[in-house]
N, CA, C and O atoms as a printed pandas DataFrame, in Angstrom:
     atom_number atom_name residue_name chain_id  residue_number  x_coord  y_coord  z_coord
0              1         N          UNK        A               1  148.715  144.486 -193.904
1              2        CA          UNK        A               1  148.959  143.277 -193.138
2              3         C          UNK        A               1  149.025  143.645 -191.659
3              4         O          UNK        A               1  149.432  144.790 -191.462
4              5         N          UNK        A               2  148.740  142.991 -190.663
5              6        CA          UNK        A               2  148.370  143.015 -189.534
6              7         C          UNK        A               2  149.655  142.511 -188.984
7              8         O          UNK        A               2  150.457  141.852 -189.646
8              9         N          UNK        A               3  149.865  142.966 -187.337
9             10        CA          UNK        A               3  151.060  142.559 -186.966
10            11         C          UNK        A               3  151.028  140.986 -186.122
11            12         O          UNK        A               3  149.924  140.644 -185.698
12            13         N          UNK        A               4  151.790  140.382 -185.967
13            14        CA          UNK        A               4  151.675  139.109 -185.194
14            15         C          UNK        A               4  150.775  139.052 -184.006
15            16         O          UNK        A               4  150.485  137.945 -183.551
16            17         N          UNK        A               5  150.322  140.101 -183.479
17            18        CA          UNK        A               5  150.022  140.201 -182.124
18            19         C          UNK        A               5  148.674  140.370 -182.278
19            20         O          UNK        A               5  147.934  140.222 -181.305
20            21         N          UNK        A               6  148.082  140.767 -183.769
21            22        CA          UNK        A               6  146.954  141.165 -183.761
22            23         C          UNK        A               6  146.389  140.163 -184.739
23            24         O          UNK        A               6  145.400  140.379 -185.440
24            25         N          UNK        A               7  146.915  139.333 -184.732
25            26        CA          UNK        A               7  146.242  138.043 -185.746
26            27         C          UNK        A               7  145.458  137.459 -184.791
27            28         O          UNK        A               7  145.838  137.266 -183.636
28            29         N          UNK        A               8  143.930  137.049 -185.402
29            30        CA          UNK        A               8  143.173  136.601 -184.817
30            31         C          UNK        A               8  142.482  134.715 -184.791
31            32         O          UNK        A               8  141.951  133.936 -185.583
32            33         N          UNK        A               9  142.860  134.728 -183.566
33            34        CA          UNK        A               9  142.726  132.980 -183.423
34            35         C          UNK        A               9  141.061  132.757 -183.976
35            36         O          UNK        A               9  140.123  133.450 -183.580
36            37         N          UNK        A              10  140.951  131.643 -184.964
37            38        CA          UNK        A              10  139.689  131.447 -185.439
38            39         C          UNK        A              10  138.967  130.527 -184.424
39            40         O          UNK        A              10  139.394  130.090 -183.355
40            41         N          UNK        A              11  137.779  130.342 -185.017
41            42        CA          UNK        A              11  136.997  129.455 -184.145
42            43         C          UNK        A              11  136.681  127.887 -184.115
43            44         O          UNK        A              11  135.948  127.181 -183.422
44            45         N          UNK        A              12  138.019  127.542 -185.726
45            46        CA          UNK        A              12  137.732  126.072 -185.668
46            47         C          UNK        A              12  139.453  125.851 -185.888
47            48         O          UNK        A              12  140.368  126.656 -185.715
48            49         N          UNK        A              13  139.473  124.647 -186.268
49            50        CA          UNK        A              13  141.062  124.362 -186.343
50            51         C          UNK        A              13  140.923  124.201 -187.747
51            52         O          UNK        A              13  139.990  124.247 -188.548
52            53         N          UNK        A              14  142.568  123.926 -187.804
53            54        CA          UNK        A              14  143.224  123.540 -189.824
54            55         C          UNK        A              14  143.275  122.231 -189.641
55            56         O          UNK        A              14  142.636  121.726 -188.718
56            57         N          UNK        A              15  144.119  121.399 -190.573
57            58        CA          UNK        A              15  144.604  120.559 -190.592
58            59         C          UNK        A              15  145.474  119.734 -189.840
59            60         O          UNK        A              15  146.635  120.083 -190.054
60            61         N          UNK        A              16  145.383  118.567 -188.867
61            62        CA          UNK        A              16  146.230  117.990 -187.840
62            63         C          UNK        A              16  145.478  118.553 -186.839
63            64         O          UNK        A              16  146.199  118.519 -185.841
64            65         N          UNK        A              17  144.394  119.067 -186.550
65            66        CA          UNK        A              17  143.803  120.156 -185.459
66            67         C          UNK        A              17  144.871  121.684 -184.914
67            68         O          UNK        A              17  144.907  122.115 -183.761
68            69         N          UNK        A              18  145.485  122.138 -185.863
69            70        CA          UNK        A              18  146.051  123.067 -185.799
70            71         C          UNK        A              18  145.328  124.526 -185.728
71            72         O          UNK        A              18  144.236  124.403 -186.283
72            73         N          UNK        A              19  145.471  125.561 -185.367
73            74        CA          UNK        A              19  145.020  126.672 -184.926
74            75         C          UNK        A              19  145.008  127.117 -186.129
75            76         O          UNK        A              19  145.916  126.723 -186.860
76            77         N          UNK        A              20  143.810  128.226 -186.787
77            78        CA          UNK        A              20  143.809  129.124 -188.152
78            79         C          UNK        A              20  143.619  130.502 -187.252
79            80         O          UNK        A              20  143.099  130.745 -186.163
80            81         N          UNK        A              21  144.081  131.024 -187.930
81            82        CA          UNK        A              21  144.601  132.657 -187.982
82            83         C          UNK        A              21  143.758  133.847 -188.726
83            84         O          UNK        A              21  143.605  133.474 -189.889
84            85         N          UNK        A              22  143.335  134.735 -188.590
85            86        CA          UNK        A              22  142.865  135.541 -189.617
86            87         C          UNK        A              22  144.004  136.846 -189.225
87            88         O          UNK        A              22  144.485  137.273 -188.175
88            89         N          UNK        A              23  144.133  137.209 -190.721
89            90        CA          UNK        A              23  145.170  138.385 -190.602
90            91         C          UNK        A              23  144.571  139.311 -191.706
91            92         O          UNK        A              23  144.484  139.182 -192.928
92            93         N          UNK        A              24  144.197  140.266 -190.860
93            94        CA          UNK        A              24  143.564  141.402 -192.005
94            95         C          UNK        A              24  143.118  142.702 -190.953
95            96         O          UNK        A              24  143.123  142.637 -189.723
96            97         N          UNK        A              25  142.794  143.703 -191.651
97            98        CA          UNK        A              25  142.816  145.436 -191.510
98            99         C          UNK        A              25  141.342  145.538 -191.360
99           100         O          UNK        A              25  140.800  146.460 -190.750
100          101         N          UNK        A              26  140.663  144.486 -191.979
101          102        CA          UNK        A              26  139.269  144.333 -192.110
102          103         C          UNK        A              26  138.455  143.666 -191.121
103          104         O          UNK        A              26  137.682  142.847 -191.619
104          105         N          UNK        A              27  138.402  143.782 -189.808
105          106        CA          UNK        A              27  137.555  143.383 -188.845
106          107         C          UNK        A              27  136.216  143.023 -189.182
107          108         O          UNK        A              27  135.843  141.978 -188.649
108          109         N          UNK        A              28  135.277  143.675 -190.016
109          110        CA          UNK        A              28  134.133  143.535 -190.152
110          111         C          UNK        A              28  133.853  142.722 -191.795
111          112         O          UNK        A              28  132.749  142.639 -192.333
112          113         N          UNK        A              29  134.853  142.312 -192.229
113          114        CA          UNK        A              29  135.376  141.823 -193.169
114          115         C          UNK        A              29  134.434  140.207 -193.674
115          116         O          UNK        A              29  134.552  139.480 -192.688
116          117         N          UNK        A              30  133.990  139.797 -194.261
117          118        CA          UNK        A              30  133.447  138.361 -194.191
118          119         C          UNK        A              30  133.911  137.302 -193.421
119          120         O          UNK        A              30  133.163  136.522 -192.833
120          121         N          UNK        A              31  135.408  137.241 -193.404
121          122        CA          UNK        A              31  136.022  135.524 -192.784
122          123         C          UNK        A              31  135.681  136.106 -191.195
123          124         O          UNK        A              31  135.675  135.300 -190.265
124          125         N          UNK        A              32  135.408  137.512 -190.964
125          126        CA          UNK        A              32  135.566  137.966 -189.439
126          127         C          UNK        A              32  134.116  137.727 -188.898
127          128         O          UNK        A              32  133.742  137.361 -187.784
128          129         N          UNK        A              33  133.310  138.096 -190.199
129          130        CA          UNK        A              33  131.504  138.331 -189.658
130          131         C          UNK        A              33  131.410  136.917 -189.505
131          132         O          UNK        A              33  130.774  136.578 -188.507
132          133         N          UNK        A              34  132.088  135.539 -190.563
133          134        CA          UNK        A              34  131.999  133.731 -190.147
134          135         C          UNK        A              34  132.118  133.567 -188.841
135          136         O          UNK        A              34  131.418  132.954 -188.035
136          137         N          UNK        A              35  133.689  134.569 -188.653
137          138        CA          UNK        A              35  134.048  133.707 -187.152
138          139         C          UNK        A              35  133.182  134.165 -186.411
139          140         O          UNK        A              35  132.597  133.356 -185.691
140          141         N          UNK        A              36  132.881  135.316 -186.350
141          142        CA          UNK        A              36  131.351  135.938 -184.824
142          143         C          UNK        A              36  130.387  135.174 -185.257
143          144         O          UNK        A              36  130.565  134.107 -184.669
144          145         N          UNK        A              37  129.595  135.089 -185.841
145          146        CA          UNK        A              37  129.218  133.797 -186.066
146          147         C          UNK        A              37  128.935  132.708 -185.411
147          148         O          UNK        A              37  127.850  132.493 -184.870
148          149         N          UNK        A              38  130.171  131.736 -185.424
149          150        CA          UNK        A              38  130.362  131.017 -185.534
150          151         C          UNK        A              38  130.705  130.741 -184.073
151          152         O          UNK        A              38  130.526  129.609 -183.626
152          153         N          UNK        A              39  131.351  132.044 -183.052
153          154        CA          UNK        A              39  132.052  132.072 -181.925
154          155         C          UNK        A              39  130.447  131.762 -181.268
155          156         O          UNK        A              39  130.115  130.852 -180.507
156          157         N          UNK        A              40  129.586  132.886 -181.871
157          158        CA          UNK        A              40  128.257  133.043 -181.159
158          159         C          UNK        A              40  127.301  131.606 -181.217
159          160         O          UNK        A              40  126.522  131.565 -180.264
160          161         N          UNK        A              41  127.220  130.612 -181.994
161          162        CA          UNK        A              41  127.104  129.233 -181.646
162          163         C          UNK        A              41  127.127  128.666 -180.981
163          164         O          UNK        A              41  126.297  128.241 -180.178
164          165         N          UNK        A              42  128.865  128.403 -181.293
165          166        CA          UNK        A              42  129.632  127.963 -180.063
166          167         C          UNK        A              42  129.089  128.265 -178.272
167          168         O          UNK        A              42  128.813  127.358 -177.487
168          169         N          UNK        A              43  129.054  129.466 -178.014
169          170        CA          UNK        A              43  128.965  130.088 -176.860
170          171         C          UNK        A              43  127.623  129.774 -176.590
171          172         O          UNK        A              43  127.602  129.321 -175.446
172          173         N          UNK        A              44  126.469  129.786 -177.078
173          174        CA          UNK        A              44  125.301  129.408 -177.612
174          175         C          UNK        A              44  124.747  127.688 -176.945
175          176         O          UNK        A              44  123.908  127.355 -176.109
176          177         N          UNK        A              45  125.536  127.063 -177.659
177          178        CA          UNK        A              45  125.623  126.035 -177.474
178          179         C          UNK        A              45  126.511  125.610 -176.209
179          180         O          UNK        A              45  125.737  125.202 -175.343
180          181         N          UNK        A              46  127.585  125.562 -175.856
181          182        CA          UNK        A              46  127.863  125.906 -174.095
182          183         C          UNK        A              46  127.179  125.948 -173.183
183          184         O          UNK        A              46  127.256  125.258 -172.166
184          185         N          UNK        A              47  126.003  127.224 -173.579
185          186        CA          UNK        A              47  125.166  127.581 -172.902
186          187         C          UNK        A              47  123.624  126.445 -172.475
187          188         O          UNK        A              47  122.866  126.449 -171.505
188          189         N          UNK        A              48  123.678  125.703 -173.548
189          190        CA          UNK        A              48  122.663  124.808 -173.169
190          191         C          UNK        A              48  122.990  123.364 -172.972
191          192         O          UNK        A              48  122.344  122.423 -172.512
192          193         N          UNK        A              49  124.256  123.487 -173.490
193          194        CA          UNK        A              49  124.522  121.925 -172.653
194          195         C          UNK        A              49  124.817  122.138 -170.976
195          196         O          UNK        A              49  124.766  121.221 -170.157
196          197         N          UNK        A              50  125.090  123.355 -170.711
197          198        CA          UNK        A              50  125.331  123.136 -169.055
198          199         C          UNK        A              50  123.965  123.335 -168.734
199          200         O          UNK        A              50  123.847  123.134 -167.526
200          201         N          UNK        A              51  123.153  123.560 -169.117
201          202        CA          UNK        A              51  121.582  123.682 -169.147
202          203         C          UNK        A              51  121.307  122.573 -168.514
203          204         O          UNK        A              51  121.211  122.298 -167.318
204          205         N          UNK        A              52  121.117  121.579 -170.117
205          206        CA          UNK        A              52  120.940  120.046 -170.011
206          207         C          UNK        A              52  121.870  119.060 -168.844
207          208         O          UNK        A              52  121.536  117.997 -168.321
208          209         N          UNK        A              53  123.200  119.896 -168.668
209          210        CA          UNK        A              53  124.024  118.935 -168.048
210          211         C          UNK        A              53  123.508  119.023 -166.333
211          212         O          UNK        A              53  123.461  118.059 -165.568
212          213         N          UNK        A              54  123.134  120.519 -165.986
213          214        CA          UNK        A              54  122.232  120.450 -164.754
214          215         C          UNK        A              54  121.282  119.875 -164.376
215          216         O          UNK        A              54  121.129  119.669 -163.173
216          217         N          UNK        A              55  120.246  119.396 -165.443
217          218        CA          UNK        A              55  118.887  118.928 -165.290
218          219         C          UNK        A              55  119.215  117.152 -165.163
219          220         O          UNK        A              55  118.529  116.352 -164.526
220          221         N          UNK        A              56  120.474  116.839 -165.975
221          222        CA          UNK        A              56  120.857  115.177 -165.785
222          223         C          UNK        A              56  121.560  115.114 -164.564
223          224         O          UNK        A              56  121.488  114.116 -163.848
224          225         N          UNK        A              57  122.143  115.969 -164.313
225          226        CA          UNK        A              57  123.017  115.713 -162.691
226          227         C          UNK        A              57  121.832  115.916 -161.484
227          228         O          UNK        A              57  121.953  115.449 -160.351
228          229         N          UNK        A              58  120.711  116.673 -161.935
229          230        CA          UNK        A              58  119.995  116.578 -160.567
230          231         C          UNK        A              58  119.003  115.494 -160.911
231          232         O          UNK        A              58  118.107  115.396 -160.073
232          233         N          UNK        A              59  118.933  114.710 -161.861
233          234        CA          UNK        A              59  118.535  113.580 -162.297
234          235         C          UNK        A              59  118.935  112.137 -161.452
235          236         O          UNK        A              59  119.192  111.082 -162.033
236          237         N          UNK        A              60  118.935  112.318 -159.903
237          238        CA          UNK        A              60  119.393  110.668 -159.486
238          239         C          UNK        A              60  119.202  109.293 -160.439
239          240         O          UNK        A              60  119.538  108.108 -160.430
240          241         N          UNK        A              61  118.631  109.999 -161.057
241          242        CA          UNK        A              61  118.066  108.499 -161.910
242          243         C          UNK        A              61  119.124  108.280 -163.409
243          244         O          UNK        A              61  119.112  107.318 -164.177
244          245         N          UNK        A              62  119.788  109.234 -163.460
245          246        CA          UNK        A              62  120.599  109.749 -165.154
246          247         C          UNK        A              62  121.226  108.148 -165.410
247          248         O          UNK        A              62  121.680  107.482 -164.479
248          249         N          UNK        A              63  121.175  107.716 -166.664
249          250        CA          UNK        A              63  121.582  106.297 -166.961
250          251         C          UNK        A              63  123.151  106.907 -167.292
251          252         O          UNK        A              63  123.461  107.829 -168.046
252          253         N          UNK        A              64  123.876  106.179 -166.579
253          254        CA          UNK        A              64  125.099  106.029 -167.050
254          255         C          UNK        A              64  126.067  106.713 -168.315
255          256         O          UNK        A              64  126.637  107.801 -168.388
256          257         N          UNK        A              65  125.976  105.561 -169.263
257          258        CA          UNK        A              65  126.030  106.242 -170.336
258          259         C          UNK        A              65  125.557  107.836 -171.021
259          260         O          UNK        A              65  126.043  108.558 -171.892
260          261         N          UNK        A              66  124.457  107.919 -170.196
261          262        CA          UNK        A              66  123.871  109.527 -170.794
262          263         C          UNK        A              66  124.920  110.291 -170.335
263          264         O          UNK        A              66  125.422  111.117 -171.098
264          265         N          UNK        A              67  125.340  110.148 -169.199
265          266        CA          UNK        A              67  125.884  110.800 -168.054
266          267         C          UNK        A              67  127.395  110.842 -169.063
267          268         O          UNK        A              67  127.794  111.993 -169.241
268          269         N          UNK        A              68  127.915  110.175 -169.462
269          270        CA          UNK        A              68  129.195  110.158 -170.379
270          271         C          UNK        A              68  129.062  110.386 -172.025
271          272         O          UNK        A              68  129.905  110.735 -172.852
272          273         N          UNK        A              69  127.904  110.104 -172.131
273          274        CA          UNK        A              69  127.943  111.086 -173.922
274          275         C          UNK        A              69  128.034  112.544 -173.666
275          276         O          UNK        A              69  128.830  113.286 -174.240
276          277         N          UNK        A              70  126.761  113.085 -172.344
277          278        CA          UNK        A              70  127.007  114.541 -172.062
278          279         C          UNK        A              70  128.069  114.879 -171.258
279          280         O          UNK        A              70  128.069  116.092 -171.049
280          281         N          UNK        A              71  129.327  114.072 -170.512
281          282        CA          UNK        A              71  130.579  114.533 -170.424
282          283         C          UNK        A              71  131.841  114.647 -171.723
283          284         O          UNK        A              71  133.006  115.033 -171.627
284          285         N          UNK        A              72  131.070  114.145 -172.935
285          286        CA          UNK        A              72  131.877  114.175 -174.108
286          287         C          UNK        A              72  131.655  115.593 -174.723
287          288         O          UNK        A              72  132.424  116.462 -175.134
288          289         N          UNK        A              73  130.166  115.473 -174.615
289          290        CA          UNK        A              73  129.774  117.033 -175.472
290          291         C          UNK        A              73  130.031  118.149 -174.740
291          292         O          UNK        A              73  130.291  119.178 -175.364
292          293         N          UNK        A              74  130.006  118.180 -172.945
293          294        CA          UNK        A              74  130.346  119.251 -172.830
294          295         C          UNK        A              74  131.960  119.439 -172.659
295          296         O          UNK        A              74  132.443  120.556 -172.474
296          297         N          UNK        A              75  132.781  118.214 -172.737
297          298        CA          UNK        A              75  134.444  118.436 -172.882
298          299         C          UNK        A              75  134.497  119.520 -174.484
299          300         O          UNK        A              75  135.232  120.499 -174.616
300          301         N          UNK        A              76  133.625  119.053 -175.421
301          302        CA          UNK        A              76  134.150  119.855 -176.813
302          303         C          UNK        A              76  133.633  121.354 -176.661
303          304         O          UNK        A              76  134.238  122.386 -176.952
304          305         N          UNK        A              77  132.465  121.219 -176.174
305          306        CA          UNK        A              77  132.053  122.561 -176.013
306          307         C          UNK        A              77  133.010  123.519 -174.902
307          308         O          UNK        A              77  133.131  124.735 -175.050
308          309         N          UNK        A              78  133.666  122.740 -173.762
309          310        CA          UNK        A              78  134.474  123.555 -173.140
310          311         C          UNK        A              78  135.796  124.467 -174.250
311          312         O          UNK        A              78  136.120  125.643 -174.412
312          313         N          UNK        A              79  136.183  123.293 -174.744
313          314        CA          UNK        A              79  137.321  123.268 -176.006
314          315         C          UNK        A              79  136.991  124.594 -176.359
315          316         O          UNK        A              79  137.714  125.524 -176.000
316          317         N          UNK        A              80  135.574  124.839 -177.286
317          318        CA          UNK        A              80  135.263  125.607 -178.317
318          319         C          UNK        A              80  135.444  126.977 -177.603
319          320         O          UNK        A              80  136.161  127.851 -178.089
320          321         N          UNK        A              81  134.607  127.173 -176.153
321          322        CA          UNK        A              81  134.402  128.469 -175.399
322          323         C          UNK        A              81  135.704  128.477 -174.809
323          324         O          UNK        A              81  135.768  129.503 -174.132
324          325         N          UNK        A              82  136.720  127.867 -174.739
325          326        CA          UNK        A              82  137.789  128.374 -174.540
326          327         C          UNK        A              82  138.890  128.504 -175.541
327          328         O          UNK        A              82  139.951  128.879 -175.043
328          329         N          UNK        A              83  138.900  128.347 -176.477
329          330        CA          UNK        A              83  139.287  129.653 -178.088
330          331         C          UNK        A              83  138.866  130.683 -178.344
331          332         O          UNK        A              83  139.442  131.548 -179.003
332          333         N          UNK        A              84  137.408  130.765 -177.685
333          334        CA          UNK        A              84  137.189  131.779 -178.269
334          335         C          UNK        A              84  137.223  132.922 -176.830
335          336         O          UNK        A              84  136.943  134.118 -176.914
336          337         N          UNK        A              85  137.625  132.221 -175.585
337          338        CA          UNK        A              85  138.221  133.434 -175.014
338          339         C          UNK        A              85  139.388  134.161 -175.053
339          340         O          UNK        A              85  139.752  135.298 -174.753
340          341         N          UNK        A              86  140.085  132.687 -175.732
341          342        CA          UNK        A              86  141.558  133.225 -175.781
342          343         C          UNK        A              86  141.243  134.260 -176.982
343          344         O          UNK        A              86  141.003  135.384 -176.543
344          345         N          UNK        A              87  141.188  134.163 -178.335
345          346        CA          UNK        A              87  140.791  134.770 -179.466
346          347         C          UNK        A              87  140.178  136.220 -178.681
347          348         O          UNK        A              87  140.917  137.199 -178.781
348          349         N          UNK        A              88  139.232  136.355 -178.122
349          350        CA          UNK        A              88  138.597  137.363 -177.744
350          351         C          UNK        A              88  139.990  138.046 -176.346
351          352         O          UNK        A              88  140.179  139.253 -176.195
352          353         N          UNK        A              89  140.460  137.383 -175.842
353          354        CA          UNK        A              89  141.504  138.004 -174.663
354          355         C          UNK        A              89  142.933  138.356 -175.826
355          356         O          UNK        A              89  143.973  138.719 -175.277
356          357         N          UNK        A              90  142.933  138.284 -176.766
357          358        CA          UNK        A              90  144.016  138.505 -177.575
358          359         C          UNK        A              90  143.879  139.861 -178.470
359          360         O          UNK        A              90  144.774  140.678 -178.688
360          361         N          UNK        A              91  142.506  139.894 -178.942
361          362        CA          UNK        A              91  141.899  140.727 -179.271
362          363         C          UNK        A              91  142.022  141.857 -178.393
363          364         O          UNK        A              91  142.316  142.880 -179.011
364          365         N          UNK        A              92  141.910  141.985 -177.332
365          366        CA          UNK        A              92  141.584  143.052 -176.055
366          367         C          UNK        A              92  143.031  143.365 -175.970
367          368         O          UNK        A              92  143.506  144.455 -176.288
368          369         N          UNK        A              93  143.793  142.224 -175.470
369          370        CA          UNK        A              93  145.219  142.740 -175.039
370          371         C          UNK        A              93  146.157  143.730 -176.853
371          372         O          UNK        A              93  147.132  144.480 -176.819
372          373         N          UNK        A              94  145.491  143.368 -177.907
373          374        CA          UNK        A              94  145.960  144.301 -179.029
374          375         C          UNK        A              94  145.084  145.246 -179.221
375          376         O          UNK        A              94  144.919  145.467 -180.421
376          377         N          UNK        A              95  144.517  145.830 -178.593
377          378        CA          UNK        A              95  143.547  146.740 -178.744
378          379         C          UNK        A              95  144.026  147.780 -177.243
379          380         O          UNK        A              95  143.441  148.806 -176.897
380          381         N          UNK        A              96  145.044  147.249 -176.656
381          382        CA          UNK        A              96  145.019  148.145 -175.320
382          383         C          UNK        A              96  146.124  148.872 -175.681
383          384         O          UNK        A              96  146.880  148.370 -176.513
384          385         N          UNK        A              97  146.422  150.164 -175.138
385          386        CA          UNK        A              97  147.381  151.418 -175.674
386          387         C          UNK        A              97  148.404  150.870 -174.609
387          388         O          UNK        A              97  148.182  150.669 -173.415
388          389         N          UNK        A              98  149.435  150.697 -175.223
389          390        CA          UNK        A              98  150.653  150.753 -174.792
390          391         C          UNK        A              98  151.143  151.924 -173.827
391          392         O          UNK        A              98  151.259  153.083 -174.223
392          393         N          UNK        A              99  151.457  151.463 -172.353
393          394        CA          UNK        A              99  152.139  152.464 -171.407
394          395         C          UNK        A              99  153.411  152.692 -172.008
395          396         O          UNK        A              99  154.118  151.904 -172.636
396          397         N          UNK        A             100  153.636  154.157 -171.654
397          398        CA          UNK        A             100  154.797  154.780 -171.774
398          399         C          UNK        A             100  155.955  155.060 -170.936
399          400         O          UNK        A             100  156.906  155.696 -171.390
């Protein structure tokens, strides 16, 4: 069993939108190879809505509404790439050797 510090924030939520956890010795483990995965999507996808979201903002012409479905998608996608920095900055900070 893994210690509190080294439990790893997943890449989607539980139930109520609550945070899931992976706790295991097994990094390269299946639920771990889902979440990279799954992180790599995510990040993936980030990546091309600010794509798209550049090409509608230099769009003088962008209809309205477009302009607010793609401020919806890229609010979730912010969501997603920021779990998985925390997850990934949590990771790093339990992986760093303790000063003495």
């Amino acid at each position: 069993m893994t210690a509190r510090n080294e439990l790893r924030l997943l890449p989607w939520s539980g139930s109520e939108g609550k945070p899931c956890y992976l706790s295991t010795d097994d990094w390269g483990g299946f639920m771990a190879r889902l979440a990279d995965g799954i992180e790599a999507d995510q990040l993936d996808s980030g990546a091309n809505l600010l794509e798209e979201a550049s090409e509608t903002l230099d769009d003088g012409d962008a209809d309205p509404q477009e302009v607010q479905l793609l401020a919806q998608e890229l609010t979730g996608a912010l969501r997603d790439v920021l779990r998985v920095a925390t997850s990934r900055g949590h990771r790093l900070a339990a992986n760093e050797p303790h000063s003495t």
